[in-house]
Backbone as CSV, one residue per row, in Angstrom:
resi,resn,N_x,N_y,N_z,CA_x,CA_y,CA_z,C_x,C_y,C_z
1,UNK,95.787,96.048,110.068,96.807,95.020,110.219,97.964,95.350,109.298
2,UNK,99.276,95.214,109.998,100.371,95.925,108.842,100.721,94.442,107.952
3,UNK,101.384,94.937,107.515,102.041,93.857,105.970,102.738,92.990,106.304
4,UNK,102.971,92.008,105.915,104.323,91.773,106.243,105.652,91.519,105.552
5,UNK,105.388,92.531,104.521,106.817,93.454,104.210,107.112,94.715,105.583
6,UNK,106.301,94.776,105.931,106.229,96.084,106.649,106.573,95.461,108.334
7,UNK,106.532,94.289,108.610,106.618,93.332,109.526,107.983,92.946,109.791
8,UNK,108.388,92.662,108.685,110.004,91.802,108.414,111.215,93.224,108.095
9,UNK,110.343,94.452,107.720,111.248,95.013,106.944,112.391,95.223,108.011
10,UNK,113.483,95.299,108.406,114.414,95.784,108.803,115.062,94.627,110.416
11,UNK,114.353,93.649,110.237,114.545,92.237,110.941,116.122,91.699,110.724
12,UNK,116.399,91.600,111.992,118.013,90.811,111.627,117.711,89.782,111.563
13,UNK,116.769,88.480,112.222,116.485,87.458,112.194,115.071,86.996,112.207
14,UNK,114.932,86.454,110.689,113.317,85.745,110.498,113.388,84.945,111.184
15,UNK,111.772,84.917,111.039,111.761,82.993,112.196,111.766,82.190,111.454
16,UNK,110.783,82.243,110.237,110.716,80.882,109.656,110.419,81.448,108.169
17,UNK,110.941,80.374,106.869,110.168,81.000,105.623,108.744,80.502,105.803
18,UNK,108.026,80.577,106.310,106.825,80.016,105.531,106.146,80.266,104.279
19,UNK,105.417,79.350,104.445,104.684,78.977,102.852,103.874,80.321,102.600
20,UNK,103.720,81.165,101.766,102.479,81.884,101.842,101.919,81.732,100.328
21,UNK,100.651,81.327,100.504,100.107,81.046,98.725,99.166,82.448,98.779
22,UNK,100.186,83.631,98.214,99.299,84.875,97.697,99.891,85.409,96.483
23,UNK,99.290,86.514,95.779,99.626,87.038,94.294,101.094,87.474,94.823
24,UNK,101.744,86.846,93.763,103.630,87.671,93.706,103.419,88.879,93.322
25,UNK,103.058,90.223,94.161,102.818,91.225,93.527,104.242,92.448,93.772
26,UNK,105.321,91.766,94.471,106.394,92.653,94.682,107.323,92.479,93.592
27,UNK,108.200,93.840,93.527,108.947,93.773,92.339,109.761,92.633,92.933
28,UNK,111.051,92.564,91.880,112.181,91.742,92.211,112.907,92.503,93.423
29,UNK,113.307,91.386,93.950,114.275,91.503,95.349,115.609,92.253,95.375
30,UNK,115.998,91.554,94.248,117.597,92.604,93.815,117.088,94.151,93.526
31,UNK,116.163,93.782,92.841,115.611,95.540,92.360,115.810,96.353,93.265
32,UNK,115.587,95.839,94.750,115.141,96.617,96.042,116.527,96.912,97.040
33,UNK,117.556,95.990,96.794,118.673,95.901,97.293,118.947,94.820,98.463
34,UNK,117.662,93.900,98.379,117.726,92.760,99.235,117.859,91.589,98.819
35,UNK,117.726,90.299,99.396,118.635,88.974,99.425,117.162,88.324,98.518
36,UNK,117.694,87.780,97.643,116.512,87.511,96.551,116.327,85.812,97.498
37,UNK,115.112,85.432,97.915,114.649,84.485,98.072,114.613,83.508,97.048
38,UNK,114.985,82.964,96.145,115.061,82.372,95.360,116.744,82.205,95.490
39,UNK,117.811,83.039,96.149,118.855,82.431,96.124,118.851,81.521,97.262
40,UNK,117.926,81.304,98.799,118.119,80.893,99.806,117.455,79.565,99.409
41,UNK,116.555,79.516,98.047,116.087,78.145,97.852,116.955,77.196,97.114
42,UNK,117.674,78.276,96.214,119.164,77.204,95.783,119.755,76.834,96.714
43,UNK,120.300,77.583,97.941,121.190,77.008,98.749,120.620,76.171,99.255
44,UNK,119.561,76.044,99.461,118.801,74.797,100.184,118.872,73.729,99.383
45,UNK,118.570,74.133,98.319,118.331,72.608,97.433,120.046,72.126,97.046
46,UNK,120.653,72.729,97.286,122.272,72.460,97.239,122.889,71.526,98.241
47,UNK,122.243,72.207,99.344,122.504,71.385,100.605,121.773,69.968,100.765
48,UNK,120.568,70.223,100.612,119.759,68.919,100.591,119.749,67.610,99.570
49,UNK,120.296,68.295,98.396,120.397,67.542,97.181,118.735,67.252,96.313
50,UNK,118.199,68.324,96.536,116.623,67.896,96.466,116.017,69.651,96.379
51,UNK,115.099,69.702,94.857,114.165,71.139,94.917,113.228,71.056,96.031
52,UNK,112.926,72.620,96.143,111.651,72.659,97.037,110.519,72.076,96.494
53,UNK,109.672,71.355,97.390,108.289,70.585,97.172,108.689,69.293,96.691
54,UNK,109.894,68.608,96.972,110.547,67.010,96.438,110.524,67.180,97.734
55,UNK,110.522,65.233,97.995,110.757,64.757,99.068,112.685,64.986,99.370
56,UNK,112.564,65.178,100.201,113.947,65.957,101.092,114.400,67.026,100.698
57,UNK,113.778,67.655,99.970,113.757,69.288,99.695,112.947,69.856,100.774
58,UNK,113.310,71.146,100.641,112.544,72.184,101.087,110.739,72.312,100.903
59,UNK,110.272,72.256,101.861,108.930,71.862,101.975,108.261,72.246,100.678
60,UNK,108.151,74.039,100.529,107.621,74.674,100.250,108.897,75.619,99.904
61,UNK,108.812,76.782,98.435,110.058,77.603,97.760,109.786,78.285,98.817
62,UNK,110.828,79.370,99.069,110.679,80.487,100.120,109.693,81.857,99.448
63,UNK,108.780,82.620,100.835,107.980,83.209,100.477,108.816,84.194,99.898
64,UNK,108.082,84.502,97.849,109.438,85.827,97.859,108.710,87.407,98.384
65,UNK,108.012,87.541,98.910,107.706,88.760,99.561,108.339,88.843,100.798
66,UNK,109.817,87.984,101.285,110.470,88.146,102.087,111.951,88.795,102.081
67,UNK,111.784,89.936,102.727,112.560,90.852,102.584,113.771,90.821,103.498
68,UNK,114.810,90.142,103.510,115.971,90.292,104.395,117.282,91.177,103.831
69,UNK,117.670,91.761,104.697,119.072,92.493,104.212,119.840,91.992,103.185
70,UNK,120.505,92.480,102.227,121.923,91.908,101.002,122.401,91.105,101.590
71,UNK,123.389,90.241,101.591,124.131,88.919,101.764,125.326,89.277,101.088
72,UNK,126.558,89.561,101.378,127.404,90.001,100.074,128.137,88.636,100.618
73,UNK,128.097,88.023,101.574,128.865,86.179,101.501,128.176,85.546,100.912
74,UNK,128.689,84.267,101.435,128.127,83.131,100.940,127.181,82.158,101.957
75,UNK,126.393,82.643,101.523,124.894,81.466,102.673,125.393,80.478,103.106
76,UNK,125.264,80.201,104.391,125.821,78.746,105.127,125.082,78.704,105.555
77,UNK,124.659,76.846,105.182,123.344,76.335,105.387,123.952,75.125,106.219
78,UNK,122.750,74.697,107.564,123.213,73.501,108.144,121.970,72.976,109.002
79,UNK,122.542,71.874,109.228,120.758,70.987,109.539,120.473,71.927,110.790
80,UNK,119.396,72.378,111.170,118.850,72.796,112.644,118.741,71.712,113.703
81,UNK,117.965,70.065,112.941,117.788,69.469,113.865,118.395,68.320,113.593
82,UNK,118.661,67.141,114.756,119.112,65.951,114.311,118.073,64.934,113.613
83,UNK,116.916,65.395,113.580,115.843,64.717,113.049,116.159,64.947,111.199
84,UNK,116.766,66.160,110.903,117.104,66.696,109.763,115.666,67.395,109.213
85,UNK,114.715,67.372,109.648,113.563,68.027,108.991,113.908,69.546,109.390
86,UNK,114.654,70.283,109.518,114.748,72.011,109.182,116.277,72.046,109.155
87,UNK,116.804,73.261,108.236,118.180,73.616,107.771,117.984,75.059,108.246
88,UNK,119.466,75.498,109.078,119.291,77.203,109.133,119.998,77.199,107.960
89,UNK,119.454,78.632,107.764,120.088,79.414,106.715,120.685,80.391,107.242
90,UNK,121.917,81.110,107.185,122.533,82.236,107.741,123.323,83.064,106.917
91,UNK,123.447,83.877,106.903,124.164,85.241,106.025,125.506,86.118,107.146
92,UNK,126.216,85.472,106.810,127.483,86.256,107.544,127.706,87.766,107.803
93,UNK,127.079,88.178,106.553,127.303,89.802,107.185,127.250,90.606,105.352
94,UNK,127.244,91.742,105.679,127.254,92.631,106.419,126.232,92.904,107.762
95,UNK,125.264,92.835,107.531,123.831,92.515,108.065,123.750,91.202,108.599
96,UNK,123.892,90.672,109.845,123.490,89.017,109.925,122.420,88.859,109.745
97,UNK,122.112,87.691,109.311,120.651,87.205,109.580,120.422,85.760,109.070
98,UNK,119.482,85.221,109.823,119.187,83.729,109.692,118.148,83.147,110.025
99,UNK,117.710,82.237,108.743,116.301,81.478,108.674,116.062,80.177,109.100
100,UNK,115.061,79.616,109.454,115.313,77.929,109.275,113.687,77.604,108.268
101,UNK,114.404,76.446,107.571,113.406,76.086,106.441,113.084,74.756,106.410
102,UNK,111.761,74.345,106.522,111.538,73.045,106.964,111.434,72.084,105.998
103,UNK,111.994,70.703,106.355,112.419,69.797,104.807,111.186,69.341,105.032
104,UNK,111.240,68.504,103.827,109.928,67.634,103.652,110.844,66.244,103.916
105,UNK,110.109,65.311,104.622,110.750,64.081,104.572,110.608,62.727,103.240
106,UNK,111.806,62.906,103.230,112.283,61.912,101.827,111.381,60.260,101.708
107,UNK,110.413,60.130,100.182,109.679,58.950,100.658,110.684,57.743,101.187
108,UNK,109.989,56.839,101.965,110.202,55.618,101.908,111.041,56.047,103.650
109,UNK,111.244,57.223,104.071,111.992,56.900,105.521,110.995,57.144,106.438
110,UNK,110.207,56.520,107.003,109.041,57.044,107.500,109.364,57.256,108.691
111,UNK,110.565,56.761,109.516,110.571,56.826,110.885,112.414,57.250,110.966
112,UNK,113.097,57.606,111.717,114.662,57.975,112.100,114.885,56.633,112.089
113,UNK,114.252,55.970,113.397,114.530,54.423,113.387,115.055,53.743,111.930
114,UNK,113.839,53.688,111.314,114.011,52.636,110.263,114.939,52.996,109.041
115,UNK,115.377,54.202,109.045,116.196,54.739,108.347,117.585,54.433,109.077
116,UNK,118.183,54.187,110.674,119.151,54.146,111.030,119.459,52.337,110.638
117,UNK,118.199,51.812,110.557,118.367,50.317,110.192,118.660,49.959,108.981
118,UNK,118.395,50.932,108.130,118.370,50.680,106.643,119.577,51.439,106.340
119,UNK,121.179,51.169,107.185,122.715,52.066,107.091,123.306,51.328,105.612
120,UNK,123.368,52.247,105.227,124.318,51.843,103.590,125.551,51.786,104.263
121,UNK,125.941,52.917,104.624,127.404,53.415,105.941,127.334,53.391,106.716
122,UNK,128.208,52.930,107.752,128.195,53.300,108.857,129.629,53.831,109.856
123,UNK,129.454,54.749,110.601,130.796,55.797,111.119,131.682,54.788,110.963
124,UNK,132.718,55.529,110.617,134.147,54.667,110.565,134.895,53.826,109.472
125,UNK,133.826,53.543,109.194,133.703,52.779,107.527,134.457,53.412,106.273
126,UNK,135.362,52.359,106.036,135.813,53.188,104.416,135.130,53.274,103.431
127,UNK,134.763,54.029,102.928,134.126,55.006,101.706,134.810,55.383,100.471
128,UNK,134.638,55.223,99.298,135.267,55.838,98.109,134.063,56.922,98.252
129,UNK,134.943,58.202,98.081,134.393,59.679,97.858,134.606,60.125,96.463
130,UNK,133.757,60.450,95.856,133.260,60.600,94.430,133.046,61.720,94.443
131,UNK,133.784,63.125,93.365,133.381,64.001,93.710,132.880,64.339,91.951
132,UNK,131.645,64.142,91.357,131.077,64.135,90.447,130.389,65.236,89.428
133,UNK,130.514,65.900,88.292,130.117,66.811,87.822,130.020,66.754,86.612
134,UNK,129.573,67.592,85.603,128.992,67.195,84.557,130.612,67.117,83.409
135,UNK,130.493,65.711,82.838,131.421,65.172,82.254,132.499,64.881,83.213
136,UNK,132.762,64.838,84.434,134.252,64.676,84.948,133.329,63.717,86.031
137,UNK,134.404,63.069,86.773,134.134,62.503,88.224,135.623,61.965,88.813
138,UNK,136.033,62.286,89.664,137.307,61.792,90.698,136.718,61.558,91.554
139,UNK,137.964,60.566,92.577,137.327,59.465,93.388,138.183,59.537,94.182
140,UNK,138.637,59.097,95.139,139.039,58.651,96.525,138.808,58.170,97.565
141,UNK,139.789,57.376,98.314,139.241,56.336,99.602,139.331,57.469,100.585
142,UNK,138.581,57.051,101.666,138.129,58.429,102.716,137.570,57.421,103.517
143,UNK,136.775,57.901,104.457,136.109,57.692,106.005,134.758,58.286,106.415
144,UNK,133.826,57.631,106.595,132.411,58.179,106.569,132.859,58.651,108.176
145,UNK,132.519,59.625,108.709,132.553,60.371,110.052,131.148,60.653,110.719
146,UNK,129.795,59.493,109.732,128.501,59.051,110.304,128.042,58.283,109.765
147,UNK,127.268,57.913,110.077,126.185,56.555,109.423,125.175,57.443,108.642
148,UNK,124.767,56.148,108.125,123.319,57.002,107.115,123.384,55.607,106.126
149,UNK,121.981,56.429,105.673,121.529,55.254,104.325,121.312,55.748,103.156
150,UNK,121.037,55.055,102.032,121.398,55.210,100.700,120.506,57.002,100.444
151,UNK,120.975,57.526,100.008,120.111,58.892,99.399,120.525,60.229,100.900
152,UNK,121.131,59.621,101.959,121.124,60.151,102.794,122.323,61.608,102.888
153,UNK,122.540,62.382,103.430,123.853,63.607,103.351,124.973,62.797,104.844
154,UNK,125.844,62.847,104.496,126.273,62.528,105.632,128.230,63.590,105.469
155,UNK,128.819,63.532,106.701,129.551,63.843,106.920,131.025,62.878,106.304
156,UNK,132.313,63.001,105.027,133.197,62.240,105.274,134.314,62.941,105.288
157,UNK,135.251,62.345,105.377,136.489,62.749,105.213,138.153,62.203,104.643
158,UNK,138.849,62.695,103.876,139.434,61.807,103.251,140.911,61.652,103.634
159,UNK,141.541,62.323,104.952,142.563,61.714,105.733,142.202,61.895,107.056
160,UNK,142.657,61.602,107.870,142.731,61.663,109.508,142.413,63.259,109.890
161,UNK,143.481,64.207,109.191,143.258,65.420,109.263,142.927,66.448,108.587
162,UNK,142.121,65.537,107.625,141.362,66.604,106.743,139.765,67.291,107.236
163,UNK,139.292,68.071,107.160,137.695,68.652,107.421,137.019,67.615,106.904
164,UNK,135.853,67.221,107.541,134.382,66.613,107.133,134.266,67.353,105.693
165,UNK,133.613,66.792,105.170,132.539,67.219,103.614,131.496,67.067,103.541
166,UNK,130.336,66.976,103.472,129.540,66.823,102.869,129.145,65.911,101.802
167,UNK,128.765,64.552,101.796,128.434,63.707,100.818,127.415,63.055,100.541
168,UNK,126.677,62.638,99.752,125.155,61.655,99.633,126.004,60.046,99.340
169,UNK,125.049,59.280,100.037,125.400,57.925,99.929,124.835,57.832,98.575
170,UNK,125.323,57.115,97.623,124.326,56.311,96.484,124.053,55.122,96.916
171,UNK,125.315,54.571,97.041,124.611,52.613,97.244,126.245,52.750,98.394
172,UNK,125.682,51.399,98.820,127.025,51.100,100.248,128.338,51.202,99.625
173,UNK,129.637,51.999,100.673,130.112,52.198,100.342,131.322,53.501,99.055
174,UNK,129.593,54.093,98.878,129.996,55.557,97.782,129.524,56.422,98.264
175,UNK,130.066,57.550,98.541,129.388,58.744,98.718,129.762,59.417,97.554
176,UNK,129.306,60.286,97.489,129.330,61.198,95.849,128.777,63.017,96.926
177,UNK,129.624,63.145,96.108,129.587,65.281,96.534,129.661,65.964,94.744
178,UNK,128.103,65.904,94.418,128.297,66.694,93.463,128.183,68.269,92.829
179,UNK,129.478,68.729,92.299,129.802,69.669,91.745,129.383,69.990,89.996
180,UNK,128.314,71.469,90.317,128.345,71.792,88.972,126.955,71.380,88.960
C-alpha cells in the first residue's frame, strides 16, 4: 500500500484535510519546499474567528504530512457550503490548488433554523463596523449585506459602493473585523 505522501505528492487538488492521528514523523514542510500546513490552519482560524478543535473552528489542525505545492500568494479562504460547516482553501498560483476543511459547529447553534431565529442582524440593517486590534479600534456606520446572529461571520459594507467585508456580530447591531 503506497503512502500517502507518496499519494498526494504532486496533486493539484486535495480532497479533503483530514484528521490523521499518526507519529509526526516528516521533517518540516518549508524544509521540503512545500505549503506548511500549519499556515492553511491559520488561515482558517482567521477566517472563522475560531482555532482548530473550538467550536466554529476547524474540526481537526490540518494533517501535517500533507504535502501541497509552495503558495507564493495569499490563501483565499471561503465558506464551501451555505450550511457553513466546510471552508475551501485555495492557493492562486504558481501551482493551483485547493482544499476544503470541515468546521466544527459553534455550541449553542444546533440547527441553521434556530440560529436564523436567533438574528442579532439582519440584511439591510445599519451596523456600526468596528474594525478592532490590539490597542486601537475605529468604527463606522455601514450595512450588514446578511443576516446572522451574535458570534456569527457575516458579509458588510460601509457605502453603497464599497466591497462586502467580512465581519463577526458581537451583540445587535456591531460587527467587529479584527485586525492584528
Amino acid at each position: 500500500m503506497e503512502s500517502l505522501s507518496t499519494l498526494l505528492h504532486g496533486w493539484r487538488f486535495a480532497p479533503l484535510a483530514l484528521p490523521m492521528l499518526l507519529p509526526l514523523c516528516d521533517p518540516a514542510a518549508e524544509a521540503r519546499g512545500l505549503t506548511d500546513p500549519a499556515m492553511i490552519d491559520r488561515a482558517v482560524a482567521e477566517f472563522t474567528g475560531a482555532a482548530p478543535g473550538n467550536p466554529g473552528g476547524a474540526r481537526t489542525p490540518t494533517d501535517p504530512r500533507l504535502q501541497l505545492a509552495p503558495c507564493e500568494g495569499t490563501l483565499a479562504v471561503s465558506w464551501h457550503t451555505a450550511a457553513r460547516n466546510a471552508v475551501q482553501v485555495e492557493c492562486p498560483g504558481p501551482t493551483r490548488w485547493r482544499i476544503f476543511v470541515a468546521i466544527g459547529q459553534a455550541q449553542g447553534a444546533a440547527s441553521a433554523s434556530a440560529s436564523r431565529a436567533a438574528s442579532a442582524v439582519k440584511r439591510g440593517e445599519a451596523v456600526t463596523v468596528m474594525v478592532r486590534g490590539p490597542g486601537f479600534s475605529v468604527q463606522q456606520p455601514g450595512e450588514a449585506m446578511e443576516s446572522g446572529a451574535v458570534g456569527e461571520w457575516i458579509f458588510v459594507r460601509t457605502s453603497r459602493k464599497a466591497e462586502g467585508l467580512r465581519a463577526r456580530i458581537e451583540r445587535p447591531g456591531l460587527a467587529v473585523i479584527p485586525a492584528g
